[in-house]
C-alpha positions as CSV (number, residue, x, y, z in Angstrom):
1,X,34.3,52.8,-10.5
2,X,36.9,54.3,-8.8
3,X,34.7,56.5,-6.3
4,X,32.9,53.3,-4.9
5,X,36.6,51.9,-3.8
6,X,36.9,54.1,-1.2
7,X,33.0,52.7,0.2
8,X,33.8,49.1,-0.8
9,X,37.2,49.5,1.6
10,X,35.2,51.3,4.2
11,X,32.1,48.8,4.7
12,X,35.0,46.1,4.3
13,X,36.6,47.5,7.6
14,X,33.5,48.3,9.5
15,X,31.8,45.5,8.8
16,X,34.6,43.3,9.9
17,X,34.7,41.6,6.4
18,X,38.0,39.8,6.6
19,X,37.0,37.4,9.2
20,X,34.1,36.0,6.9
21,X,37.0,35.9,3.9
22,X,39.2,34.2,6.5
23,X,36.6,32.1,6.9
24,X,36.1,31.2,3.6
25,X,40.0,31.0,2.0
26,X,41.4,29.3,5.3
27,X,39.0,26.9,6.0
28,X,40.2,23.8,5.0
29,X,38.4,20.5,3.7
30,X,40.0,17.0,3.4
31,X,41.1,15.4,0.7
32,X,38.1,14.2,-1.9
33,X,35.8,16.1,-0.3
34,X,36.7,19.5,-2.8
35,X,37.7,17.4,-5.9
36,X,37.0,14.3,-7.6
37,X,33.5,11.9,-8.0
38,X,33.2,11.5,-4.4
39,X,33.1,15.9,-3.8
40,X,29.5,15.8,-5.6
41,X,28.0,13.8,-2.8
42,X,28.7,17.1,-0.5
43,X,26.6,19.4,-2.3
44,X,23.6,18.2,-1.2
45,X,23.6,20.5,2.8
46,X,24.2,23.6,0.8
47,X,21.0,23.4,-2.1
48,X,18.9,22.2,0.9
49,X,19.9,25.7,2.5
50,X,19.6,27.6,-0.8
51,X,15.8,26.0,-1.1
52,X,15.1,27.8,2.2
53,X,16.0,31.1,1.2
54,X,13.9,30.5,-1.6
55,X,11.4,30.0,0.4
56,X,11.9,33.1,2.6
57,X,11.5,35.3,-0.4
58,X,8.7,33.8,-1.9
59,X,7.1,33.7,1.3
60,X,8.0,37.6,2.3
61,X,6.3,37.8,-1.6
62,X,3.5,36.0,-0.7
63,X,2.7,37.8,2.6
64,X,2.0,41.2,0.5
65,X,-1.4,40.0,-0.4
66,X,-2.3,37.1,1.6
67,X,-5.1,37.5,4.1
68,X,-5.0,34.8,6.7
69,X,-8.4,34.9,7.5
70,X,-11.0,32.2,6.6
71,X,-13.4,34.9,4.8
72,X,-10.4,36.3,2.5
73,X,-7.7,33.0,2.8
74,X,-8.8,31.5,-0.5
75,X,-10.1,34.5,-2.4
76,X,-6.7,35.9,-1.9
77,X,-4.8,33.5,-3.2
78,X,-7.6,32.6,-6.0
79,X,-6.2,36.6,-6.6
80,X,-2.6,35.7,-6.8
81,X,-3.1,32.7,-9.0
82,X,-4.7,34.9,-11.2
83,X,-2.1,37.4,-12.1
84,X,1.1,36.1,-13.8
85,X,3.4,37.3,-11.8
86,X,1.2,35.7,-8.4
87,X,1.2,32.4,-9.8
88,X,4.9,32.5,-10.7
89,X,5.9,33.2,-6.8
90,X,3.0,30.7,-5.6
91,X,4.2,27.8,-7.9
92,X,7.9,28.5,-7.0
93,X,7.1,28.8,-3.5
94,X,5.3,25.2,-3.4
95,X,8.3,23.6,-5.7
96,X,11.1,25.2,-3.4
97,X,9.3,23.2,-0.7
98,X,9.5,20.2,-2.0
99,X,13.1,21.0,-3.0
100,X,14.0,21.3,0.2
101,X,12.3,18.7,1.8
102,X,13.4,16.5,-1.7
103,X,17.4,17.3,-0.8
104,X,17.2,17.3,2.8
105,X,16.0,13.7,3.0
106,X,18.9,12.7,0.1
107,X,21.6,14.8,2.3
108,X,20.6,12.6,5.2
109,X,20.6,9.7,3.1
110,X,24.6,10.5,2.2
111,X,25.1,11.3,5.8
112,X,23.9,7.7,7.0
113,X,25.9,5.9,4.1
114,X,29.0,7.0,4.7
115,X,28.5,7.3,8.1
116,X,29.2,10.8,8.9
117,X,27.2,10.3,11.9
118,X,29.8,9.1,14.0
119,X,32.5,10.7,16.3
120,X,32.6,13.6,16.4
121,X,29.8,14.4,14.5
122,X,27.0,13.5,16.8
123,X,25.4,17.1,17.1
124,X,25.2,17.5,13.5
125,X,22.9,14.4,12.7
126,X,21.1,14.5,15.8
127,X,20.5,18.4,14.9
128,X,19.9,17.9,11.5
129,X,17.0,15.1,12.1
130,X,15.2,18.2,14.5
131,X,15.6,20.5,11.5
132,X,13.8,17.5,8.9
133,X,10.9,17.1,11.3
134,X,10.3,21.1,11.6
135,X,10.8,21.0,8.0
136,X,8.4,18.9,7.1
137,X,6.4,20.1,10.0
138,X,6.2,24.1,8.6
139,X,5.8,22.1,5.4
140,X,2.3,20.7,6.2
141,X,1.3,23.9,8.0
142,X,1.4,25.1,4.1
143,X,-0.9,23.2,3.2
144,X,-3.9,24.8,5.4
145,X,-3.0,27.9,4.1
146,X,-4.5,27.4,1.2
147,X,-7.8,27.4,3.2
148,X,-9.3,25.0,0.4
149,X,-11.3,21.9,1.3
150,X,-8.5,19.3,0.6
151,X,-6.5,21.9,3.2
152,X,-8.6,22.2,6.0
153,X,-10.0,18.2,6.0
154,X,-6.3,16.9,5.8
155,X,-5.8,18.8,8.9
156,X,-8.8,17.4,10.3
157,X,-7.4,14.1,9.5
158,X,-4.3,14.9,11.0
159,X,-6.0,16.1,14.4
160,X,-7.9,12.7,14.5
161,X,-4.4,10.8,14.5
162,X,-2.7,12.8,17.3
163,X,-5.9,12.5,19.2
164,X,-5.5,8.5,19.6
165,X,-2.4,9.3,21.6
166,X,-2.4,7.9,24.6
167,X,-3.4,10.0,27.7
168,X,-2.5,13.6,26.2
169,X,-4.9,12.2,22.5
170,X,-7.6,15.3,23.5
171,X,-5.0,17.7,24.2
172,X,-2.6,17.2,21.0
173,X,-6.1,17.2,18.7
174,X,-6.8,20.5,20.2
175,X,-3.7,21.8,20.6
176,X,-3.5,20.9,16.7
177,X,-7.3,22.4,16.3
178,X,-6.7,25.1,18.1
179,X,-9.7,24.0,19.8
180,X,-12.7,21.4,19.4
181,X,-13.2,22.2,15.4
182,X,-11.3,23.8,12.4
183,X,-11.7,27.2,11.9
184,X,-10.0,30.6,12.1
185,X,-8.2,30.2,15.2
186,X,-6.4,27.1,13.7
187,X,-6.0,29.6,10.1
188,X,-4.3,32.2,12.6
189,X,-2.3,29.0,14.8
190,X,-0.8,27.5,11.4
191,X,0.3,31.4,9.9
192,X,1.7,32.1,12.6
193,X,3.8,28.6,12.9
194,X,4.1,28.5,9.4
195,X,5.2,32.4,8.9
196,X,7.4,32.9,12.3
197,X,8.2,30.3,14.8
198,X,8.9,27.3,11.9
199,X,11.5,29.4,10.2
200,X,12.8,30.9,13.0
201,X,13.2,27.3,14.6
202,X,15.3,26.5,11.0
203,X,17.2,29.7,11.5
204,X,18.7,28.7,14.6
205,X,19.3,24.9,13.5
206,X,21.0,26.0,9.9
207,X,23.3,28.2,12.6
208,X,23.6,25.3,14.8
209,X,24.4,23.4,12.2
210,X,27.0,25.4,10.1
211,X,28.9,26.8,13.9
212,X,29.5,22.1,13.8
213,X,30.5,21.8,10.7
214,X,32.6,24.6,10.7
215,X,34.3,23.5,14.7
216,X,34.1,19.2,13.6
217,X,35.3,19.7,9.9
218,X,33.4,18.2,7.1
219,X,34.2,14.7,6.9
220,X,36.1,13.1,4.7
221,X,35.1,10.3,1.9
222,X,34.8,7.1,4.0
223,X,37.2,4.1,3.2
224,X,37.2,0.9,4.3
225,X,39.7,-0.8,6.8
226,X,39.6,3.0,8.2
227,X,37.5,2.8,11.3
228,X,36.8,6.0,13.4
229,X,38.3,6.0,16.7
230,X,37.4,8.9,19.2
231,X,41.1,8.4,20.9
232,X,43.3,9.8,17.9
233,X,40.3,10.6,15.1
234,X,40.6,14.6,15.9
235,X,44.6,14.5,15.5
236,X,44.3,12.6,12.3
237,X,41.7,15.0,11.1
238,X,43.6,18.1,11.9
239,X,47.0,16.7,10.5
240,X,45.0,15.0,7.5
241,X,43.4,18.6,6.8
242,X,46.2,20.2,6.9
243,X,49.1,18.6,4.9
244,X,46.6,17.4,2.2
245,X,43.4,19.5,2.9
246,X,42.4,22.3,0.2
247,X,41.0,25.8,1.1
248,X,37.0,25.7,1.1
249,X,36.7,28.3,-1.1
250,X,36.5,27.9,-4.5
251,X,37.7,24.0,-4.1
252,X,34.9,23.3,-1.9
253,X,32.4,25.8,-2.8
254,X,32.2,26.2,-6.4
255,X,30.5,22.5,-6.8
256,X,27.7,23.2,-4.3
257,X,26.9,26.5,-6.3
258,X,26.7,24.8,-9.5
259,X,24.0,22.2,-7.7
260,X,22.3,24.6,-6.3
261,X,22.1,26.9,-9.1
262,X,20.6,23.9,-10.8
263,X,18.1,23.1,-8.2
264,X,17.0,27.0,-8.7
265,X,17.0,26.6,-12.6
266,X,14.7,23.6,-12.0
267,X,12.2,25.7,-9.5
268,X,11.7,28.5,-11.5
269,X,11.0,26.4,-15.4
270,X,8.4,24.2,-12.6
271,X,6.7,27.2,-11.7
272,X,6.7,28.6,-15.2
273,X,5.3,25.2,-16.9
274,X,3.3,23.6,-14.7
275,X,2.3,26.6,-12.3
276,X,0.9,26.6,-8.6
277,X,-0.7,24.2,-6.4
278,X,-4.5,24.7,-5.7
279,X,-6.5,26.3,-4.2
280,X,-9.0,23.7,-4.3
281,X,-12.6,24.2,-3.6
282,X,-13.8,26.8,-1.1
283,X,-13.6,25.0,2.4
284,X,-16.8,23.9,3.2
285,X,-17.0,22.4,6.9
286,X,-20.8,21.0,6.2
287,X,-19.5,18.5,3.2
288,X,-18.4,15.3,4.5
289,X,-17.8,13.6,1.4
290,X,-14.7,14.4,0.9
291,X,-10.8,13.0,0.6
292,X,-8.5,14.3,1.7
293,X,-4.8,14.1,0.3
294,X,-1.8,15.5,2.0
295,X,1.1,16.8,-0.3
296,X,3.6,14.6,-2.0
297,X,5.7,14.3,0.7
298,X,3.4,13.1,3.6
299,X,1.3,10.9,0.8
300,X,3.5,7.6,1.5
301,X,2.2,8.0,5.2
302,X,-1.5,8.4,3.7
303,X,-0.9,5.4,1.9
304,X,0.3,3.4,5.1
305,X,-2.7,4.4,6.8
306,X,-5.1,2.7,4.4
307,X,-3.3,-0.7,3.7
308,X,-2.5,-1.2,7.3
309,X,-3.9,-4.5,9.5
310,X,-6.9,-3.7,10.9
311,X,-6.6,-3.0,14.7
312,X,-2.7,-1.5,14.5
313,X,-3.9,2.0,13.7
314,X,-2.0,3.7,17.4
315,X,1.0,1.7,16.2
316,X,0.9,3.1,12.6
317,X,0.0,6.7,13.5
318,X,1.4,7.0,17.2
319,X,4.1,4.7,18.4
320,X,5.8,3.9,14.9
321,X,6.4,7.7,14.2
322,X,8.0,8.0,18.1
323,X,10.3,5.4,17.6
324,X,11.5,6.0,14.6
325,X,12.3,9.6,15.4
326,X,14.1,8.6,18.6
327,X,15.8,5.9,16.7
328,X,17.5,8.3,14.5
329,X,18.1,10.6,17.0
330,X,20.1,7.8,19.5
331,X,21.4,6.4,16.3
332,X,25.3,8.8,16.6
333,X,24.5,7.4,19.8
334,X,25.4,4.1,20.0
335,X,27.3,3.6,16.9
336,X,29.6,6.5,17.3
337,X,32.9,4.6,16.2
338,X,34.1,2.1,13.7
339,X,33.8,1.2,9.9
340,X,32.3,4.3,7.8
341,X,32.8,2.7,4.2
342,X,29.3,1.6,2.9
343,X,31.2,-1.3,2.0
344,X,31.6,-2.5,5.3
345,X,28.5,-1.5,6.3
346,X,26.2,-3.7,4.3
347,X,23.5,-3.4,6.3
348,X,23.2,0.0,5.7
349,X,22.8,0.2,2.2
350,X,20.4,-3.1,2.4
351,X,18.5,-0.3,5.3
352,X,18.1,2.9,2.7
353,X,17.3,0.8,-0.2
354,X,14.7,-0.8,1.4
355,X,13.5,3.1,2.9
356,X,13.7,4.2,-0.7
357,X,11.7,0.9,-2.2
358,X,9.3,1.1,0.2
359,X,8.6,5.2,0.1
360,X,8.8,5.0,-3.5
361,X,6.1,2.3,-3.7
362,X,4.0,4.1,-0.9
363,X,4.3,7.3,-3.1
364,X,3.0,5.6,-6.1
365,X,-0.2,3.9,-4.1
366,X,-1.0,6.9,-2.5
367,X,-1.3,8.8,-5.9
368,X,-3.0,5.7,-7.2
369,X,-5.5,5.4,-4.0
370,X,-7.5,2.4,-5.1
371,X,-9.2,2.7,-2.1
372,X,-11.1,5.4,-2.7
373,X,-13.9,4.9,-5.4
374,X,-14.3,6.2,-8.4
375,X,-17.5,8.4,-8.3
376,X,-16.7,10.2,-11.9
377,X,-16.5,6.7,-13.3
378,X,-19.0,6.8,-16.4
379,X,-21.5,4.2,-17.2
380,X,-20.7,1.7,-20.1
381,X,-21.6,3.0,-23.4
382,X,-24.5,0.5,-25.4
383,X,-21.4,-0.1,-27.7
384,X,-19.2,-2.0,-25.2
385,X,-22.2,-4.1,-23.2
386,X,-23.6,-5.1,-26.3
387,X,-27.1,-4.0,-25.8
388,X,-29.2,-1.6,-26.0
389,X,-32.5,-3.0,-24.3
390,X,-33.2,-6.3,-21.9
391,X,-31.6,-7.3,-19.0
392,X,-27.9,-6.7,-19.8
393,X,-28.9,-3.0,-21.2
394,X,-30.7,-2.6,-17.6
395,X,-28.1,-4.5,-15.3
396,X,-24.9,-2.1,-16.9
397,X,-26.8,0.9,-16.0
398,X,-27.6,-0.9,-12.8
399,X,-24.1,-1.4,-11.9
400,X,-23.4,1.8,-12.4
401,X,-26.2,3.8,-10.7
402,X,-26.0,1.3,-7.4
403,X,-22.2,2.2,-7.1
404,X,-20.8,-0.8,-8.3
405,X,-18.7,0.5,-10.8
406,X,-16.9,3.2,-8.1
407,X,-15.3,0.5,-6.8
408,X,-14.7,-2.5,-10.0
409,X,-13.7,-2.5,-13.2
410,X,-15.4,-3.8,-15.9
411,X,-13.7,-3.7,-19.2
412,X,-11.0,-1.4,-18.6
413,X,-13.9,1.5,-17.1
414,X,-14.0,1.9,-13.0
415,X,-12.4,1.8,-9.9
416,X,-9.5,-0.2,-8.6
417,X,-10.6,-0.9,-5.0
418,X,-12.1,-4.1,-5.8
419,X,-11.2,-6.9,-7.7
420,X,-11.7,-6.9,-12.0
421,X,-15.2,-8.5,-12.5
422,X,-14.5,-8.4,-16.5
423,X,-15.1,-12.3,-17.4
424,X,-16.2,-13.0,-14.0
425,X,-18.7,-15.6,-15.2
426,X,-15.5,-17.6,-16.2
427,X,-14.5,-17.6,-12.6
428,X,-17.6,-18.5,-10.6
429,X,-21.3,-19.1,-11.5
430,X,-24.2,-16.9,-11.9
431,X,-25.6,-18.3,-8.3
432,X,-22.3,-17.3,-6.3
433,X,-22.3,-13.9,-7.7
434,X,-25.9,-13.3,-6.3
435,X,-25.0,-14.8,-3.0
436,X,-21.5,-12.9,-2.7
437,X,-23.1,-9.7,-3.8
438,X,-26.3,-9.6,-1.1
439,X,-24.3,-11.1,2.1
440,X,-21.0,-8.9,1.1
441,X,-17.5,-10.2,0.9
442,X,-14.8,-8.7,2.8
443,X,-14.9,-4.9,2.5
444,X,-18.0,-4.8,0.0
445,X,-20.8,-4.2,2.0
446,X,-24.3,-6.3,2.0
447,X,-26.4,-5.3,-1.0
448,X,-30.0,-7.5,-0.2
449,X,-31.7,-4.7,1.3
450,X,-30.3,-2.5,-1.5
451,X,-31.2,-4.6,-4.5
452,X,-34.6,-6.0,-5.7
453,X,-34.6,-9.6,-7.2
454,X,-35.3,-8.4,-10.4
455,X,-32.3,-5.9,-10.5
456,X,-30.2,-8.7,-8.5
457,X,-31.0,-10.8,-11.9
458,X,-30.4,-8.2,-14.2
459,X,-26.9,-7.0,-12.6
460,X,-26.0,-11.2,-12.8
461,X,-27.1,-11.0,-16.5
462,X,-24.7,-8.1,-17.2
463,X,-21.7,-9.8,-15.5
464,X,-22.1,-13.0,-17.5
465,X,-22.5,-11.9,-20.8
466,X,-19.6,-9.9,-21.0
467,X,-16.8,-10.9,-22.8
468,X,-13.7,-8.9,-22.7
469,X,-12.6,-10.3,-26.7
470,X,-16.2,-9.4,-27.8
471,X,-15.8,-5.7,-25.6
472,X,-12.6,-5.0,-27.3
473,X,-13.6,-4.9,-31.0
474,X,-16.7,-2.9,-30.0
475,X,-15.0,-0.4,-28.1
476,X,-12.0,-0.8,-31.4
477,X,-15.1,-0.1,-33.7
478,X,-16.4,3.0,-31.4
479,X,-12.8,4.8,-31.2
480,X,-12.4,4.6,-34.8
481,X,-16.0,6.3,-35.5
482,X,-15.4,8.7,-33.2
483,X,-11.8,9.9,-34.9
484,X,-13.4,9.7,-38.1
485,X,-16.2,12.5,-36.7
């Protein structure tokens, strides 16, 4: 060991090491901010940063046998999800995304409750909301990569909602397209955004970033009846830090590497049991039947899109998004000074638990989707309809054939879009069912030029005879023969 001293003290001096070590052992952070309950609410900047050198190694991975063109886009990765040590760097590159994008959105959420936003701190929250948005941003460039069909008709999707933007609409959609329709000008556009000018757009806001938090100080657990004031808050600060401060390093540091090294932990056992995201189905431009679903983190906004008011679609896909960004970006703005406690701040905590309800429940519908039907729905086995011949034998297969059962349930078997017709006949009579089911009601379309009398009858026949009490013993009676096979 002794012949690498002499190296280690010579790429020390050349390298200018001590200013970095400086850097680290003299930089101090206030009180509660390195010890305590209230220091584990800090580690939250550093994982997110640790996430995106995952990222950058995975990627730099990836890149060795990825092919972004549209002939060789998904065989290549098909190729990598095939060999163990492909799928490992695929799945950890997906799950390090939503890492980061997972601990970037609670780091802002610790940021607005305490209200580190405020003087002098401006910069670093108005920088850090242009680092989420090209987050998420190289996040949903990701997605095409896959050059799968759920990949390339999202970004169709996505094209359609930046073209209803007033004036420039035709411009963004191409600019988004690459031109008038998907193909492998838009695979090269989203590489190259996705592989280059993305994370060099992070590179410079993480140094951006870091040079403020290093010049403002990290700022110190909030308290109530202690209200910032720009005249005398960088003198308190400075004599705060400094007769009660601690040294960054290890005080500061060693909590954030314990999170993070957690965060990593997590990644890797996610990429080992559950394994990679897609590819999907070859991308097939010609197939319109399709639906499209964004990634987990952009699925809340899928699920706003379909449970909107009719006739506020520009104000759900254009204007909301704009003004919620420059709300959050004016935000340091105009409340730069007074109260940081959340204590004090009520409406703050009433504003992220609400964000958080409301994502949270988003999230949930668009996994659920119940309005998309359910076309792998299977008809209702003889044992459950209680016939095997007749008109309610004829009007089950009916419902099923004519589409009926994509969208209803009947007896626990269908989709959710509509409402539950099991004991529908307890609800209204034989005679409103035919009429409601041939004019249409609400989002069902008319079925009299899709249904003869006779199947009209038999469908009606089928929806009144069954009885959910009846239903369950049978379908009891059927689960026990099979697990007795």
């Amino acid at each position: 060991m002794r012949i690498f001293r002499p190296i280690g003290r010579w790429l020390y001096d050349r390298l200018q090491l001590s200013a970095v070590v400086d850097l680290l052992t003299k930089h101090k952070v206030p009180p509660g901010a390195e010890s305590g309950r209230s220091a584990w609410m800090y580690v939250f900047g550093f994982s997110v940063l640790v996430s995106f050198l995952v990222q950058i190694a995975t990627g730099a991975a990836l890149l060795s046998k990825y092919i972004p063109s549209p002939q060789s886009a998904h065989e290549s990765l098909e190729y990598l999800t095939g060999t163990s040590l492909g799928a490992f760097v695929r799945a950890a590159h997906y799950y390090g995304a939503s890492a980061m994008i997972l601990l970037a959105f609670l780091h802002m959420g610790r940021v607005f409750l305490t209200g580190s936003y405020k003087f002098p701190r401006e910069m670093s929250w108005m920088s850090g909301v242009v680092l989420l948005v090209v987050v998420m941003a190289m996040a949903f460039t990701g997605q095409l990569l896959r050059w799968d069909e759920n990949g390339i008709w999202t970004v169709v999707v996505a094209s359609k909602f930046v073209g209803r933007t007033p004036l420039i609409g035709r411009e963004l959609s191409e600019l988004v397209l690459a031109g008038q329709t998907i193909g492998g000008t838009t695979l090269s556009r989203f590489f190259s955004l996705h592989v280059f000018i993305f994370p060099a757009l992070i590179l410079a806001g993480v140094g951006l970033h870091l040079f403020l938090v290093y010049r403002n100080g990290v700022s110190e657990p909030p308290e109530a009846g202690r209200p910032v004031d720009p005249r005398t808050y960088r003198a308190w600060y400075a004599e705060l830090t400094e007769k009660h401060g601690r040294p960054y390093f290890p005080w500061g540091l060693w909590r954030e590497f314990v999170f993070a090294a957690g965060v990593v932990g997590l990644i890797v056992v996610l990429a080992l049991v559950v394994g990679p995201k897609g590819p999907g189905a070859p991308p097939d431009p010609t197939e319109l039947a399709t639906d499209p679903r964004p990634d987990w983190y952009l699925r809340w906004y899928y699920a706003l899109i379909f449970i909107k008011p009719r006739g506020l679609e520009e104000v759900v896909m254009v204007y909301a998004p704009i003004l919620v960004l420059l709300a959050m970006i004016g935000l340091p703005l105009v409340a730069s000074r007074g109260e940081r406690s959340p204590a004090r701040r009520p409406w703050a905590v009433l504003l992220v638990g609400s964000v958080v309800i409301g994502f949270v429940s988003l999230l949930v519908l668009g996994y659920r989707a119940p309005w998309v039907p359910r076309v792998d729905t299977q008809p209702l086995p003889p044992s459950l309809v209680g016939a095997t011949e007749g008109p309610v034998h004829l009007g089950a297969a009916l419902f099923h054939a004519k589409g009926c059962q994509y969208c209803h349930q009947v007896l626990g078997r269908g989709g959710i879009y509509g409402p539950d017709l099991t004991n529908l006949a307890k609800r209204i009579s034989p005679e409103e069912i035919t009429v409601r089911t041939l004019i249409g009601v609400r989002d069902m379309p008319a079925y009299r030029d899709k249904l003869t009398a006779e199947e009209m009858s038999d469908i009606v026949a089928f929806l009144t005879a069954i009885d959910s009490r009846r239903a369950a013993g049978a379908e009891g009676r059927l689960e026990l023969q099979e697990s007795s096979r």
